[in-house]
MARMARBA-96378 format. One line per 10 residues: their letters; for each residue x negated, y negated, z negated of C-alpha. Coordinates in steps of 0.02 Angstrom, whole numbers, plus 50000, padded with zeros to 5 digits. Layout:
BEGIN
a = X Y Z; ...
This chain:
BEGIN
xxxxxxxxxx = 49478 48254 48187; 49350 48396 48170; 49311 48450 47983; 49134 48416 47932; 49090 48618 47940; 49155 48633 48107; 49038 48448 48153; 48885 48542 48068; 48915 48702 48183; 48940 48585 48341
xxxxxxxxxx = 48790 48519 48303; 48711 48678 48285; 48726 48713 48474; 48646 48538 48501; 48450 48564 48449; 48332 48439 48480; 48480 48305 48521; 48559 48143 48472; 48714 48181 48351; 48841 48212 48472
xxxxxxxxxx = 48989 48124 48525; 49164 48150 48450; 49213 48220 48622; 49062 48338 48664; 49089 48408 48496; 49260 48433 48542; 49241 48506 48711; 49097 48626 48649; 49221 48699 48489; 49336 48716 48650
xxxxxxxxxx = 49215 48797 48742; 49168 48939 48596; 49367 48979 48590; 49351 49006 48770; 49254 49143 48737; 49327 49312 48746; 49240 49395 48614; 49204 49337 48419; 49082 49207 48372; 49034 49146 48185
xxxxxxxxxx = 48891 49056 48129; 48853 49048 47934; 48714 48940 47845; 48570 49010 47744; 48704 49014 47590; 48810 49128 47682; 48927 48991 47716; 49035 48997 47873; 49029 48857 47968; 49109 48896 48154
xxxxxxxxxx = 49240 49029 48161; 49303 49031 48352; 49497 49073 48420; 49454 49272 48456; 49401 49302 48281; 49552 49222 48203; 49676 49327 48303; 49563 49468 48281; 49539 49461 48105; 49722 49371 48049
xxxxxxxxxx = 49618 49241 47969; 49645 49048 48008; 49513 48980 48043; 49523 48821 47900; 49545 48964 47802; 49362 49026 47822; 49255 48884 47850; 49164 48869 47711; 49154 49029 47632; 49042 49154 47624
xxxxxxxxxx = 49054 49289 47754; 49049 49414 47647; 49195 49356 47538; 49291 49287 47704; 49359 49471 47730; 49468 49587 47627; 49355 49716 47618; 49187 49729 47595; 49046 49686 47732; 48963 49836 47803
xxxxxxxxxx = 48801 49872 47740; 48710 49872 47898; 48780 49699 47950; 48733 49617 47786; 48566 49680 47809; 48557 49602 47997; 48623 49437 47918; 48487 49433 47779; 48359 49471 47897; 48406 49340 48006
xxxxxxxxxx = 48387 49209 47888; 48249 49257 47769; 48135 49331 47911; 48206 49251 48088; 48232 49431 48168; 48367 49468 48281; 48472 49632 48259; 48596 49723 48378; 48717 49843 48302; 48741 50017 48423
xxxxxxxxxx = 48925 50045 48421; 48875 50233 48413; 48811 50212 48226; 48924 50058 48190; 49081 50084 48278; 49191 49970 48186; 49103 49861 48052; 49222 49702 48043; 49410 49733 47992; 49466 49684 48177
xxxxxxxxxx = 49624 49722 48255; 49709 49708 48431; 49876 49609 48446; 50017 49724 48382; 50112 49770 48533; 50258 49850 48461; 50304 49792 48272; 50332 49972 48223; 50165 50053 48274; 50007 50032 48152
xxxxxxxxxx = 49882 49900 48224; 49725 49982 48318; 49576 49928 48234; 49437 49873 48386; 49285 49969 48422; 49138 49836 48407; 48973 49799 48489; 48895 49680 48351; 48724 49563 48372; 48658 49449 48247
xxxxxxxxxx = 48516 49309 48283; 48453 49165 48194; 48469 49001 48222; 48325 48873 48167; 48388 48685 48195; 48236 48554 48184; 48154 48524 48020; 48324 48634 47943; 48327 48801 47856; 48376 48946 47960
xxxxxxxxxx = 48578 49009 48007; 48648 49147 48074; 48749 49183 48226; 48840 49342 48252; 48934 49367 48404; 49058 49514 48415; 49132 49604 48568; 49286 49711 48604; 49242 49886 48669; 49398 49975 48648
xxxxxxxxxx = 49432 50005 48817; 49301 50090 48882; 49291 50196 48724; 49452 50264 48734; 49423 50304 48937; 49261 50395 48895; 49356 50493 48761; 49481 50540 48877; 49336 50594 48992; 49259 50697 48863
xxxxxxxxxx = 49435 50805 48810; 49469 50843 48989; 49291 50893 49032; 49283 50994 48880; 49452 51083 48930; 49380 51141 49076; 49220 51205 49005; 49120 51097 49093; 48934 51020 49045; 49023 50847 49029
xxxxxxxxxx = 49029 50854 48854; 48864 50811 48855; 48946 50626 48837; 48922 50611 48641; 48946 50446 48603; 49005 50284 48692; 48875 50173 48744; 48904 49961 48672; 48940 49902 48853; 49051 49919 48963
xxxxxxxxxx = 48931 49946 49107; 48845 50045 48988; 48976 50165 48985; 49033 50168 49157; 48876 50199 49206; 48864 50362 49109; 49053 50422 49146; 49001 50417 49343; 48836 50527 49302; 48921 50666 49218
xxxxxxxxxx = 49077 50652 49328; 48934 50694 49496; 48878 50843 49383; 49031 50925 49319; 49071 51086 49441; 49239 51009 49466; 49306 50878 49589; 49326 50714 49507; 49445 50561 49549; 49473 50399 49463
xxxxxxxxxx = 49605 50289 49546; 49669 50133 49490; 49837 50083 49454; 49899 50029 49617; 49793 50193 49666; 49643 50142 49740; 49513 50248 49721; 49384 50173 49620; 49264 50347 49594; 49243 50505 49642
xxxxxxxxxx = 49120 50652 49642; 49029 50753 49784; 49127 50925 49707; 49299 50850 49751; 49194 50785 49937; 49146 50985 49952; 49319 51037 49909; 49435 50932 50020; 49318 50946 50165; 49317 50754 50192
xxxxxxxxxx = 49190 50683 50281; 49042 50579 50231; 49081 50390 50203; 49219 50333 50074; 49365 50434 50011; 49551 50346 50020; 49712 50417 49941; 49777 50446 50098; 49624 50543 50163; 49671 50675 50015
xxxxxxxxxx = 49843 50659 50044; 49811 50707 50239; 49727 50863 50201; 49870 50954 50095; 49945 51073 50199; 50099 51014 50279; 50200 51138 50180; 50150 51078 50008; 50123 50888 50053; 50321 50843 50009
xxxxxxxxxx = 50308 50929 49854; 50151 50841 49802; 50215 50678 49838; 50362 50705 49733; 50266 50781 49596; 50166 50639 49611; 50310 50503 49607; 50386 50613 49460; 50193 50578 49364; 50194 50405 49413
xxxxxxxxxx = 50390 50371 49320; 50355 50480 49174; 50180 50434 49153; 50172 50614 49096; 50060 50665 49190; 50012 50794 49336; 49983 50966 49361; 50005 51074 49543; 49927 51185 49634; 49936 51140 49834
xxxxxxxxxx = 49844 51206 49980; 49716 51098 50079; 49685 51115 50247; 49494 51066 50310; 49452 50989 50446; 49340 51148 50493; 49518 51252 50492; 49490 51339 50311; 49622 51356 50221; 49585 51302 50001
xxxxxxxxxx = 49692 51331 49866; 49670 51210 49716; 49749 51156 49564; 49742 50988 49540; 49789 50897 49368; 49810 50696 49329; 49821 50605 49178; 49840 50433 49128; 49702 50306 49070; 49793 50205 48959
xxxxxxxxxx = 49768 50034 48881; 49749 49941 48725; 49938 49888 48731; 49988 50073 48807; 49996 50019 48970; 49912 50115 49133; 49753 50060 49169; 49711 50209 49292; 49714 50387 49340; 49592 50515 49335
xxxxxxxxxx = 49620 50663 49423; 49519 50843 49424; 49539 50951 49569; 49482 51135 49526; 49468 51269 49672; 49575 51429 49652; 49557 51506 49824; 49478 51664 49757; 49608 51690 49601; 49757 51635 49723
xxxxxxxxxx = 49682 51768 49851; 49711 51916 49719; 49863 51839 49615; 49931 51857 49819; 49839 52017 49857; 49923 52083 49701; 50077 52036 49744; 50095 52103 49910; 50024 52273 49828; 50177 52263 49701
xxxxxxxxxx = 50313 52289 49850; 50201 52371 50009; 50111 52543 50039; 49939 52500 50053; 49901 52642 50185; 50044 52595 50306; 50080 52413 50272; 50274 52441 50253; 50380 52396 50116; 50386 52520 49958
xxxxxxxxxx = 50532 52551 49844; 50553 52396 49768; 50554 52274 49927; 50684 52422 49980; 50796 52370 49844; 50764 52191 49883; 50808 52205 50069; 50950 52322 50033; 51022 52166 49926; 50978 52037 50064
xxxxxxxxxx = 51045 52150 50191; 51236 52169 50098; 51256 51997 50076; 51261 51960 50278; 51326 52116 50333; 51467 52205 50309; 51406 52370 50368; 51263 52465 50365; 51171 52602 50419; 51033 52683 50318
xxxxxxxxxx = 50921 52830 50390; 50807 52934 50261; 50696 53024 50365; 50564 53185 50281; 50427 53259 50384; 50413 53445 50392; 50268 53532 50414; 50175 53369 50360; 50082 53482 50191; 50013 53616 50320
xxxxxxxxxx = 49918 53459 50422; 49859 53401 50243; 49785 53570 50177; 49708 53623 50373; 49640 53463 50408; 49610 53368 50250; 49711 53204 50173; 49600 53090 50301; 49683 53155 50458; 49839 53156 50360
xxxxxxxxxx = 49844 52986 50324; 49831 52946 50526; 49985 53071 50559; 50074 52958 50418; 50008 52780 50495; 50070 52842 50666; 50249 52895 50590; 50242 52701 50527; 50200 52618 50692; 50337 52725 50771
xxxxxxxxxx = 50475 52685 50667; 50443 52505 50680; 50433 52505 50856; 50610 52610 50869; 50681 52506 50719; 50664 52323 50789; 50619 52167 50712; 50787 52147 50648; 50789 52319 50545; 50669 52350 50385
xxxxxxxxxx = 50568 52514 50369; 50499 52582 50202; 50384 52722 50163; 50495 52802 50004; 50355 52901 49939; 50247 53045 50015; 50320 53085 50192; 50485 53017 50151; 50511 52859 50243; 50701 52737 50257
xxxxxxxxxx = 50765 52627 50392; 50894 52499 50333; 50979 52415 50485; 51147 52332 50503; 51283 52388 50620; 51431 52457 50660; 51417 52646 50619; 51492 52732 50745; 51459 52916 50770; 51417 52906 50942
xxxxxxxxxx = 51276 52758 50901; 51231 52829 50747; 51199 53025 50839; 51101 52923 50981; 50996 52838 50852; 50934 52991 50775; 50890 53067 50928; 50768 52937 50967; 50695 52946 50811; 50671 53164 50803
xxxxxxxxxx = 50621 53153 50982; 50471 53007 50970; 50418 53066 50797; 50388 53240 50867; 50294 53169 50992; 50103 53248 50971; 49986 53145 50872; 49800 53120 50930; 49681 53137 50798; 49545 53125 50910
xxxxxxxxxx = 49470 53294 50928; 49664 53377 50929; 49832 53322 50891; 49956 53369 50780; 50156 53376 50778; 50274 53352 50626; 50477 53386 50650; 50556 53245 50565; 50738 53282 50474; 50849 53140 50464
xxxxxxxxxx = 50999 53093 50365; 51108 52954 50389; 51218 52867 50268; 51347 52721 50302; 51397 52582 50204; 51539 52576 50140; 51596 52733 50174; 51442 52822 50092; 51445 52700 49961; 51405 52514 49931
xxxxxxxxxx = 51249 52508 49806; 51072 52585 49884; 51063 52731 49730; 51253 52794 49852; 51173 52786 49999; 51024 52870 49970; 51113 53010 49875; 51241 53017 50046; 51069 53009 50164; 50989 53138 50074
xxxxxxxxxx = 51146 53280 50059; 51151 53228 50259; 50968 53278 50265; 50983 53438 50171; 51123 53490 50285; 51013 53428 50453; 50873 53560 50402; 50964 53692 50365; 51106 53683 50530; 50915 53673 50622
């Protein structure tokens, strides 16, 4: 049997009609718990008189606890101002009110099912309207319906921290809108502005959005983007390590952050640094993914231009001092001799102060070229500083290979250099220094190479 407050409010929903049946009353207070967000209807005393499923379990009270009293004694704490003005207006002047979530974000004491016992209950975000309701020949009530906009709050939050993180215009997003269209609506707006390649996947990972920045960046053609479209432009080197990043994120639910190369289809080669995070929700579980894909080609460019300065000779190209050391390490651990030539180039200061550092630094590019070509691929030549340049090569040592090996050197170094309009000559010195008779560390050797040098220029 159906109380006599929960026949009035059936009847409510019946204007204009016979009193209804025992089971249309029933099916219609069926019907209103159906619904997934709150309904209450109160009389022109204030009097509650239907109080659906989804407000019970929202607010933790029963509902034959509140029929019957007033709504704003029905809750521990007291009714928002704004919604007791909306009420009053609805019954003393018949007008209809809807309370912006922006300005009234959570005006009922209502709270989503406690997922775990220890954490704190969430208390919901709330779109809130309130309209009278004028029966036939009866004094006016009051409906107010509530709905549940929690979830799409908490993704456009999410939206706004990351946006704001990467100094983006997207925190133009102030507020949350009170619908969920409202709101998805304005997420995809400023996610097609921001200067940063946007991608919202699903949890299976389907993509559900993405911009025309992260369109420009991949390279992908026009027409839909899949995961496995992105996935086929990473450059084969990095894909492996992506996908296990990616698998790592996916376990962890920590979230992502790489950078990876893409390859277009138009050949160019993009460097980007892609992060993920999880949309989570309102029991902490994964409702999505959004992902922002920055490009870094121009930073990665220097950070590698940089590096390469750090162990080369910009004017030659070969290795400097410290990729010497680092070769010299490389080399000892897979051979157990070596052979290391320091080689000086006399005369070289009287073609720098006759024909000017220009035409010097040709005489030095062509000592480069020749040494590499005499060294082989499986040797490592370093300019040491000046006109002092090293070979580092592994063999046996002998005298007889060593003696032929700096012949070939003196003789095609003193080759004449064109410079164009003449040529010049240097008259390289060479000293030699074997490992481990000379010593096992590099600072042995080149103090061996370089007595050996010293004794080379003055025998003549």
């Amino acid at each position: 049997m159906l109380s006599r407050s929960e026949e009035r409010g059936a009847e409510l929903l019946f204007p204009g009609a016979e009193v209804p049946s025992q089971a249309s009353i029933s099916l219609l207070a069926s019907a209103v718990d159906a619904a997934r967000n709150g309904v209450v209807i109160v009389d022109g005393h204030w009097r509650i008189v239907v109080w659906n499923a989804w407000l019970a379990g929202a607010s933790g009270i029963a509902r034959g606890r509140a029929l019957g009293q007033r709504l704003d004694k029905v809750f521990a704490e007291p009714l928002a101002e704004r919604v007791e003005a909306a009420v009053r207006d609805a019954l003393l002047n018949g007008r209809a009110t809807l309370l912006s979530h922006a300005l009234n974000p959570s005006p009922f004491p209502l709270f989503s099912p406690r997922g775990d016992p220890a954490r704190p209950p969430r208390r919901l975000s709330q779109s809130v309207s309130v309209s009278p309701l004028v029966p036939e020949g009866e004094a006016r009530y009051c409906l107010i319906q509530i709905s549940d906009l929690s979830l799409p709050v908490r993704r456009e939050r999410l939206l706004r921290a990351k946006a704001a993180a990467l100094g983006q215009e997207v925190d133009k997003l102030t507020r949350a809108e009170s619908e969920l269209r409202t709101s998805e609506q304005r997420f995809r707006n400023l996610a097609r502005q921001a200067p940063v390649g946007i991608l919202h996947l699903d949890p299976q990972g389907a993509v559900v959005f993405f911009n025309d920045r992260l369109r420009a960046i991949s390279g992908v053609d026009e027409g839909a983007i899949s995961l496995a479209m992105l996935r086929d432009v990473v450059h084969g080197d990095d894909r492996a390590m992506l996908e296990q990043a990616w698998s790592q994120a996916l376990g962890t639910r920590e979230g992502l952050s790489v950078e990876v190369r893409l390859q277009r289809a138009d050949g160019s080669l993009v460097w980007v640094h892609a992060e993920a995070s999880v949309i989570e929700g309102d029991e902490g579980g994964c409702q999505g993914y959004l992902v922002t894909v920055i490009d870094v080609s121009a930073e990665k460019q220097k950070a590698l231009r940089n590096e390469y300065l750090a162990f080369h000779d910009p004017l030659t190209g070969l290795g400097n001092r410290l990729l010497l050391e680092q070769r010299f390490r490389q080399f000892r651990e897979h051979a157990s001799r070596l052979v290391l030539m320091f080689i000086d180039l006399e005369h070289f200061k009287s073609i720098n102060d006759s024909l000017g550092h220009e035409m010097g630094d040709v005489v030095l590019k062509a000592v480069a070229e020749r040494l590499v070509r005499i060294a082989g691929s499986s040797s490592f030549v370093a300019r040491y500083g000046g006109d002092e340049f090293v070979v580092l090569m592994s063999g046996s040592g002998a005298s007889d290979e060593v003696r032929t090996l700096v012949k070939t050197v003196t003789r095609t170094l003193s080759e004449p250099i064109d410079l164009g309009v003449l040529a010049a000559q240097v008259r390289p010195t060479v000293g030699v220094a074997c490992a481990p008779e000379d010593g096992s560390e590099l600072e042995e050797l080149m103090r061996a190479a370089d007595a050996a040098m010293f004794h080379a220029r003055h025998r003549g």
